[in-house]
Structure formats: C-alpha cells, structure tokens
C-alpha positions as CSV (number, residue, x, y, z in Angstrom):
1,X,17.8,-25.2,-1.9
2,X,16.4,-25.4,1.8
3,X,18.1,-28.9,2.0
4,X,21.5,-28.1,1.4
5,X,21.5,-25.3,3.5
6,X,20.5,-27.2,6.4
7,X,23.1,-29.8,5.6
8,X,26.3,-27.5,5.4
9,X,24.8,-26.2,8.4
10,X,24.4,-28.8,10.5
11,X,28.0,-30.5,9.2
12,X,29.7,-27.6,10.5
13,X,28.0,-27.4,13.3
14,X,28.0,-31.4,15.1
15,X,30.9,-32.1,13.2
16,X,29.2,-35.5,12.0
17,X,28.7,-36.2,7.9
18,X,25.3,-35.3,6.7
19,X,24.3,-36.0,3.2
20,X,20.6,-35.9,1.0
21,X,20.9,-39.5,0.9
22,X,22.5,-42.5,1.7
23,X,25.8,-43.4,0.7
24,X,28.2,-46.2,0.7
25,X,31.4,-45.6,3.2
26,X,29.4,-43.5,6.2
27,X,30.5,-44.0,9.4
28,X,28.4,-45.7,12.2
29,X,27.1,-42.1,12.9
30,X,25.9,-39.8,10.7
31,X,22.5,-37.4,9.3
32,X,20.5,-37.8,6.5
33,X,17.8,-35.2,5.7
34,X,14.8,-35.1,3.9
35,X,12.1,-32.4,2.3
36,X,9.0,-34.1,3.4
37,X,6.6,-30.7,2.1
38,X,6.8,-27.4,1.0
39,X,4.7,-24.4,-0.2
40,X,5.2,-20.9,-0.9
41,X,3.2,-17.5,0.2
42,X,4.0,-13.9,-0.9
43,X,7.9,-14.6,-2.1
44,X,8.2,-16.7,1.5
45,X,9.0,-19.8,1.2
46,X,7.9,-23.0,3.6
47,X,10.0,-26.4,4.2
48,X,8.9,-29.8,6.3
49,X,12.4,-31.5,6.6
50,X,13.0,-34.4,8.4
51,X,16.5,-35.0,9.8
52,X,17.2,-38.7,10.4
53,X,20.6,-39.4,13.2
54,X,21.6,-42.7,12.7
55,X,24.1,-44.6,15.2
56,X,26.0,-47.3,16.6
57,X,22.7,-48.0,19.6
58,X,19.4,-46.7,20.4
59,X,20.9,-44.3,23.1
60,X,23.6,-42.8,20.8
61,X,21.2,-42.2,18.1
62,X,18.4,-40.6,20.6
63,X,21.4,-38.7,21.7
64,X,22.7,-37.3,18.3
65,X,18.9,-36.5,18.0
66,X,19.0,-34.2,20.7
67,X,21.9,-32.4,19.4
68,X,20.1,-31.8,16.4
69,X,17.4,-30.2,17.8
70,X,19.4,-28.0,20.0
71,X,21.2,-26.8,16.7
72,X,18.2,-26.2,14.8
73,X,17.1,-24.0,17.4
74,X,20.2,-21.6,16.2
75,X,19.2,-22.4,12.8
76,X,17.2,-18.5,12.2
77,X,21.0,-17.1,12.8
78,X,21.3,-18.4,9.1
79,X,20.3,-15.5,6.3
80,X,18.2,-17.9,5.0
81,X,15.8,-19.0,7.3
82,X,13.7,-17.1,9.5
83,X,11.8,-19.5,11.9
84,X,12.3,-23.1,12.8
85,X,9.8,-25.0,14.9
86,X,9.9,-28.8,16.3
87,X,6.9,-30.2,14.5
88,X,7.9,-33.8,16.7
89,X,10.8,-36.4,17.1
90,X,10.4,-40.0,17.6
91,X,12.4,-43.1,17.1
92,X,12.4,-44.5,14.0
93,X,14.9,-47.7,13.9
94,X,15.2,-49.0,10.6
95,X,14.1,-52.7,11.9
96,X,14.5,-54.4,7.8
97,X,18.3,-53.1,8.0
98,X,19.3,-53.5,11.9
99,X,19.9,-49.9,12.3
100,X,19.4,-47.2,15.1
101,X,17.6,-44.1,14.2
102,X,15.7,-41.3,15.5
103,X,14.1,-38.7,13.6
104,X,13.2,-35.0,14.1
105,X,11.0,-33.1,11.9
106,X,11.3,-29.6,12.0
107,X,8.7,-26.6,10.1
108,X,10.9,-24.3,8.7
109,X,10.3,-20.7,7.2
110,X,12.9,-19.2,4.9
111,X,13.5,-17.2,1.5
C-alpha cells in the first residue's frame, strides 16, 4: 500500500508523526496523508496522495509544507516508487476547527 509507504517514509525522514488519519493525542505538528486517485497500466501502478502539514500558525504549517515537498523529491530513492511530481500545494486551513494547514498533492508512479 502506496500510503503507508509514503508514511514510514516521510516519519523517518522530518522526524514529525504522520498517520492515515486523525487521531487523538497528536502533537501541534504533524502529517496526515490521503489517496485522492489511483489507476493502473501494464502491472504499473499510479497514486494522487495528498499530504496535509498541520501546525501551531500559518507560517509553521507553510513551512512543514515545504519540507515535505523537498522530501518527496527524494521519494524515487524508494524501491517502490519510481516518479513523483508536484501536481500543486495550497493552503488549506481547516477554518470549522481553528487549525493551520497546507496541503501538497503529489502524482506518484510506483509498483
């Protein structure tokens, strides 16, 4: 699965707690990711996943936003994956609940 992949990945990598969904008992800062899409063509295997950093203000969340991309970049180093594009990144404060979050979705090839 694409999604957990990408989320021991990313855990390693920024050292921040990334999860599927949202849990009770996550610090101010922290990723949740999301398969958006998908498809498959000749045994190769195609993934929209949206990667949601969430924290304390809008700067440190557009920050922790930018980290993710610059690790996703790295991502093809992983066996599974073997291209990772930027589709686009936006904020995407979660006004209802008071919190600060950008998102990044990102086009991902992998087997």
């Amino acid at each position: 699965m694409i999604e957990k992949v990408i989320m021991d990945y990313l855990e390693e990598q920024l050292g921040v707690p990334t999860r599927l969904e949202e849990e009770s008992g996550l610090p101010e800062e922290y990723l949740l990711i999301e398969k958006t899409g998908g498809g498959m063509d000749n045994h190769i295997k195609t993934a929209a996943i949206a990667i949601q950093s969430y924290s304390s203000s809008l700067y440190k969340a557009a920050k922790l936003n930018e980290k993710v991309k610059e690790t996703m970049e790295n991502s093809i180093d992983l066996d599974d994956i073997c291209r990772c594009d930027l589709n686009s990144d936006y904020n995407y404060t979660d006004t209802s609940r008071k919190k600060y979050r950008y998102q990044a979705v990102f086009d991902i090839v992998h087997y």
